[in-house]
C-alpha positions in Angstrom: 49.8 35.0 -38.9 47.2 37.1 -40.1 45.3 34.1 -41.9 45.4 32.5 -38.8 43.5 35.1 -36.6 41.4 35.4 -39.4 40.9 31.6 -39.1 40.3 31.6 -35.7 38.0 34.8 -35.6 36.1 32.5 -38.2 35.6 30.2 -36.4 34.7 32.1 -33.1 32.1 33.7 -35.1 30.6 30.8 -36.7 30.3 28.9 -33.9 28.4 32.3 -32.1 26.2 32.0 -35.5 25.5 28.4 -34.5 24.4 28.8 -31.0 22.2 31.9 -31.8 20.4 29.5 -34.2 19.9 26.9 -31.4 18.4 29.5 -29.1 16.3 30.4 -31.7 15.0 27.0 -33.0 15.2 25.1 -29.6 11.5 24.1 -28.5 10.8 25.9 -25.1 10.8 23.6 -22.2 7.3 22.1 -21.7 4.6 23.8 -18.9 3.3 22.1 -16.2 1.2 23.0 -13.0 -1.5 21.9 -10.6 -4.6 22.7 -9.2 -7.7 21.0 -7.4 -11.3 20.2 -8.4 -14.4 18.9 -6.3 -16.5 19.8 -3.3 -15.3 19.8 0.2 -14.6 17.1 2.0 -13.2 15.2 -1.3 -11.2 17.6 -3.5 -9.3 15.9 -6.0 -5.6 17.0 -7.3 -4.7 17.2 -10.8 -1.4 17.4 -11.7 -0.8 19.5 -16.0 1.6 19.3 -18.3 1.1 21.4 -21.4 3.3 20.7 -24.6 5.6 23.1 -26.4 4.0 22.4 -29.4 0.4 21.1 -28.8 -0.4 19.0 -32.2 -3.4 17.3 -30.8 -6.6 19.9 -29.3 -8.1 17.0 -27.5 -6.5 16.4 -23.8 -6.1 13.4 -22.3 -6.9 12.8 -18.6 -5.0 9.5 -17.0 -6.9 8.3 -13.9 -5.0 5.9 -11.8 -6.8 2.1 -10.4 -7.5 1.5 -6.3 -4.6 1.9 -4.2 -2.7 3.5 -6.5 -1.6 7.7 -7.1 -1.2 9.2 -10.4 2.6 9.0 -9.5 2.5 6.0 -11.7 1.6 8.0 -14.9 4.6 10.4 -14.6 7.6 8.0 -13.8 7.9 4.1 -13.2 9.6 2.7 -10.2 12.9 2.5 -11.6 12.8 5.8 -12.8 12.1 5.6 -16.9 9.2 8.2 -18.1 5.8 7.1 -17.6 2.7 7.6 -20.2 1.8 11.5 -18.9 5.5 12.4 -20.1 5.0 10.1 -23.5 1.9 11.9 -24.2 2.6 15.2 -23.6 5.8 14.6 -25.8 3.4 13.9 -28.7 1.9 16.6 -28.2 -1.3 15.9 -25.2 -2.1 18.8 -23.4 -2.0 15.7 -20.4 -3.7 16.0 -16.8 -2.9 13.2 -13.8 -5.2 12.7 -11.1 -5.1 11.7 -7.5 -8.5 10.1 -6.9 -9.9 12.0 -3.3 -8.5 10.3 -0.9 -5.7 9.2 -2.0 -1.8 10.7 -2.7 -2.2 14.4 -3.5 -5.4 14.9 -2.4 -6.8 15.0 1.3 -8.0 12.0 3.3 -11.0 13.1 5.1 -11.9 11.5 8.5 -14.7 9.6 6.5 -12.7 8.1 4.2 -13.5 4.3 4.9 -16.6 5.1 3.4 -15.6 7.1 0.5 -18.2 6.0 -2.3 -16.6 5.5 -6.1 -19.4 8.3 -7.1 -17.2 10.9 -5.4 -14.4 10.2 -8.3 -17.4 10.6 -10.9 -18.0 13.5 -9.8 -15.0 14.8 -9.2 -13.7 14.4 -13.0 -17.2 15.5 -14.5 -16.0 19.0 -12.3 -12.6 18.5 -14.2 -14.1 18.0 -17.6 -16.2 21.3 -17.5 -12.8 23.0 -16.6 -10.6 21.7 -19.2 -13.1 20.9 -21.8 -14.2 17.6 -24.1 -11.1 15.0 -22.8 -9.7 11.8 -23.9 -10.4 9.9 -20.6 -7.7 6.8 -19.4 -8.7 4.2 -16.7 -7.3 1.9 -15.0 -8.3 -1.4 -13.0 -10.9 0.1 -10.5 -11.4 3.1 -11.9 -13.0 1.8 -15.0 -16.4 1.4 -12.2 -16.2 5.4 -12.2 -15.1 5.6 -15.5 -17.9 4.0 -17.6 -20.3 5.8 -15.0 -18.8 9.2 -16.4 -19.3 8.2 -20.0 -23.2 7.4 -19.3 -23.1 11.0 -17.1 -21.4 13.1 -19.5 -20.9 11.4 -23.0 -20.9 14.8 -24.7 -17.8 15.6 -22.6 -15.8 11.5 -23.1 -14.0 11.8 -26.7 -13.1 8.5 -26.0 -12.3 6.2 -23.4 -8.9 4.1 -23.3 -9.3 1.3 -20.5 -6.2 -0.1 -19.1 -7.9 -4.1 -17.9 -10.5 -2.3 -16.5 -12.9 -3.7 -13.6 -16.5 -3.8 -14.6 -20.0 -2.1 -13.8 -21.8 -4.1 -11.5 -24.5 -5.0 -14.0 -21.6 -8.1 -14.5 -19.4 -7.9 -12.0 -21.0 -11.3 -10.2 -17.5 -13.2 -9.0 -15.3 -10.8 -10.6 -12.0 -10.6 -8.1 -13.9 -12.0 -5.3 -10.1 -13.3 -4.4 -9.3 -9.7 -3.6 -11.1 -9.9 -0.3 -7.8 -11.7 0.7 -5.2 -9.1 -0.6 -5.3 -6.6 2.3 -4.2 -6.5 5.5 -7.0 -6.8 7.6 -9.1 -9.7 6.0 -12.4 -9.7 6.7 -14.4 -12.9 8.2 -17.5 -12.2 5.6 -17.5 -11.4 2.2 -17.5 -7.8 2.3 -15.0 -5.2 3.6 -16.2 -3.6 7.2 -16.6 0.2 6.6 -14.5 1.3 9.9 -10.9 2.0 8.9 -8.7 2.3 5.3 -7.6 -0.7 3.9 -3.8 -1.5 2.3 -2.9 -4.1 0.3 -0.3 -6.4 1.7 3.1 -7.1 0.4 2.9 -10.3 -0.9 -0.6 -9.9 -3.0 1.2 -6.6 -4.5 4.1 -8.8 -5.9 1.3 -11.9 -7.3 -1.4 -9.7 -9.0 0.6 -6.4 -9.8 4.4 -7.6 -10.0 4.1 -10.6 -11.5 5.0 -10.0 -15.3 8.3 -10.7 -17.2 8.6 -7.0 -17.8 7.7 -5.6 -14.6 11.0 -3.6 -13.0 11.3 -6.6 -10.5 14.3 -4.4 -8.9 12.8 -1.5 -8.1 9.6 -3.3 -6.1 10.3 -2.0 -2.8 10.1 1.4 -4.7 7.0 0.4 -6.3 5.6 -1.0 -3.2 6.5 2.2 -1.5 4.1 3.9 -3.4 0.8 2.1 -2.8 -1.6 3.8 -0.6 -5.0 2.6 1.7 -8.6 1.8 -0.3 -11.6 2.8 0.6 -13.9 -0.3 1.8 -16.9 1.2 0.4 -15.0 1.8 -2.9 -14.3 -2.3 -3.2 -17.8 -2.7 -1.7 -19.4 -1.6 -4.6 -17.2 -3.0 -6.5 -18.4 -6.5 -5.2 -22.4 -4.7 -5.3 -22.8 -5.2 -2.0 -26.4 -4.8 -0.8 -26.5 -3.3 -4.8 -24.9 -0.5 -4.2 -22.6 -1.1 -7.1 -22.1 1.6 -9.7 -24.4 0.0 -12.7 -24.6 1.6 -16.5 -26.6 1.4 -19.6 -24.0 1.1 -21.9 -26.5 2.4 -24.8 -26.5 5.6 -22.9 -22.5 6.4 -24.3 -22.8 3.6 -27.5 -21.3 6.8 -29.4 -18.6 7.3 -27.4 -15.4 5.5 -28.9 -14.0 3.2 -26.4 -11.1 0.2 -26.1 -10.2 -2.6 -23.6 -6.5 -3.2 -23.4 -5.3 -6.4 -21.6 -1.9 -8.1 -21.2 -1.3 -11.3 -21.3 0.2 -11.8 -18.3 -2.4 -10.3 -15.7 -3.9 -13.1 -13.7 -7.2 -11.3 -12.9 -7.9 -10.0 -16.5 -7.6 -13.0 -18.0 -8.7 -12.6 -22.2 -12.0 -14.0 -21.5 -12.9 -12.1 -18.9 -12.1 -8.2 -20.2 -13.2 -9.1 -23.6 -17.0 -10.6 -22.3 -16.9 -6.8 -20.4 -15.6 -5.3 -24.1 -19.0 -6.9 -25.6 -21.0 -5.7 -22.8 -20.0 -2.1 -23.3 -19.6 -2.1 -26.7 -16.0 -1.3 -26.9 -12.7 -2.8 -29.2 -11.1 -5.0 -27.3 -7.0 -5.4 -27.9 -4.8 -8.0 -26.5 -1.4 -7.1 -26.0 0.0 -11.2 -26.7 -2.0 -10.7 -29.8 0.0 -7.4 -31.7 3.1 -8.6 -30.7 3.4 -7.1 -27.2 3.9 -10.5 -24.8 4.9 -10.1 -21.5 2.8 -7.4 -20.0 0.5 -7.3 -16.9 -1.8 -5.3 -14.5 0.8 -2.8 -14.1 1.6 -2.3 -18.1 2.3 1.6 -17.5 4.9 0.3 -15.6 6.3 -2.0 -17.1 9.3 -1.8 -19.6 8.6 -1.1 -22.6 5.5 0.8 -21.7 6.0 3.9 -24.1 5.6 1.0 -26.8 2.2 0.5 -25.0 1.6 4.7 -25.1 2.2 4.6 -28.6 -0.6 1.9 -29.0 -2.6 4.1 -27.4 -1.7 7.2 -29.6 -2.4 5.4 -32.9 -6.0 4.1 -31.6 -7.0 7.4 -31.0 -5.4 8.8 -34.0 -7.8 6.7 -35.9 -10.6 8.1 -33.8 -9.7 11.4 -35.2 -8.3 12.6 -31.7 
């Protein structure tokens, strides 16, 4: 009998020995917070999460394409981790954006003609708060984001651009079929500058939903989620009246940069993003081409897109960030 309460007291304490050791080695729960940057009437929100463990001093700052929210950084549609959780799990001090205008951040009663330099501006604020950052684009925000490498180069470690539109020094024809993809389509070949725009439902599912590894069954979630455009934003995208946002691509040659396209995005097709890869100076990386089929505009999205992430995490790790 007395072996056996010994036994069992054993026991008891060892498994209180155990536990103690868990609490003790256990990694504390990551941080995360939010704040805003910018000038009246655009602020912009900016969603942080900081590591237990930060293994990497450079941040990363994900910026999300036109009609789109930074909600698509932190979870996908059908509710897997997106890339801000994969990063910061690696060890990213990681900050999301809301563009002005969009999700988070307030929509001002001159939104329709809300200018792409007001995102340029609003992340060169960000990058004197947080310091030197890994920046990510995506789709339209590349226009803003090779306009902040040529503004503040010193401040871009290196910028990771997810099939990124162009500057308007070549942006002649690109996506002129987008002037078709919202819901009030305009007679000319420019957007009118009196109201938002939102995309419509079947454009979302050709050019955003279309690849094999898009969550097909969680669209109406995904759809759910987009938000109205700014028609001075795709203005300059096409360069109306010249208004585009133009660069000098010498001006940020030292910064490191990298196109990444799938093969399965009907608007970035190879030749097109890796003509804008020359242009800029920049590696260009084709997902069909390391063994990564099946993957288009949406690839943050899609499944399998922490294989993507990691990708990501080994180009810059070869960058030294």
């Amino acid at each position: 009998m007395f072996k056996s309460k010994l036994w069992v007291l054993v026991l008891i304490l060892g498994a209180v020995t155990t536990a103690s050791a868990a609490v003790e080695t256990q990694s504390p729960p990551l941080t995360s917070g939010n704040f805003f940057v910018g000038q009246e009437p655009y602020p912009m929100y900016v969603e942080y999460f900081t590591p237990s463990t930060s293994t990497h001093k450079t941040p990363i700052i994900l910026i999300h394409g036109g009609e789109h929210t930074g909600a698509g950084y932190v979870t996908t549609p059908d509710g897997r981790d997106g890339w801000a959780k994969y990063f910061v799990g690696h060890g990213f001090t990681t900050y999301v954006v809301d563009w002005p205008g969009h999700g988070r951040s307030p929509m001002p009663e001159e939104f329709p003609t809300m200018s792409l330099h007001r995102i340029v501006d609003d992340i060169v604020e960000l990058l004197h708060k947080v310091g030197r950052a890994v920046v990510l684009v995506h789709s339209l925000s590349g226009v803003p984001g090779w306009k902040l490498c040529e503004t503040a180069p010193k401040n871009v470690a290196a910028i990771v651009a997810i099939a990124p539109a162009p500057p308007a020094n070549i942006s002649g024809g690109y996506a002129s079929e987008l002037r078709t993809r919202f819901t009030h389509t305009p007679s000319g070949n420019y957007f009118p500058e009196d109201k938002p725009l939102w995309y419509t439902r079947d454009a979302a599912r050709e050019t955003f939903a279309n690849a094999t590894l898009f969550p097909m069954k969680a669209f109406d979630i995904y759809f759910a989620s987009l938000v109205p455009e700014s028609p001075r934003a795709l203005n300059e995208l096409f360069n109306k009246d010249g208004m585009g946002l133009s660069v000098d691509p010498n001006r940020f040659a030292n910064v490191p940069k990298v196109v990444i396209t799938g093969d399965q995005d009907p608007r970035h097709t190879r030749a097109v993003d890796q003509k804008l890869a020359r242009f800029l100076g920049a590696e260009f990386i084709y997902l069909g081409d390391v063994g990564m089929p099946g993957h288009g505009h949406m690839m943050m999205l899609d499944k399998d897109n922490q294989k993507i992430a990691q990708l990501i995490i080994d180009w810059l790790g070869k960058k030294g960030l």
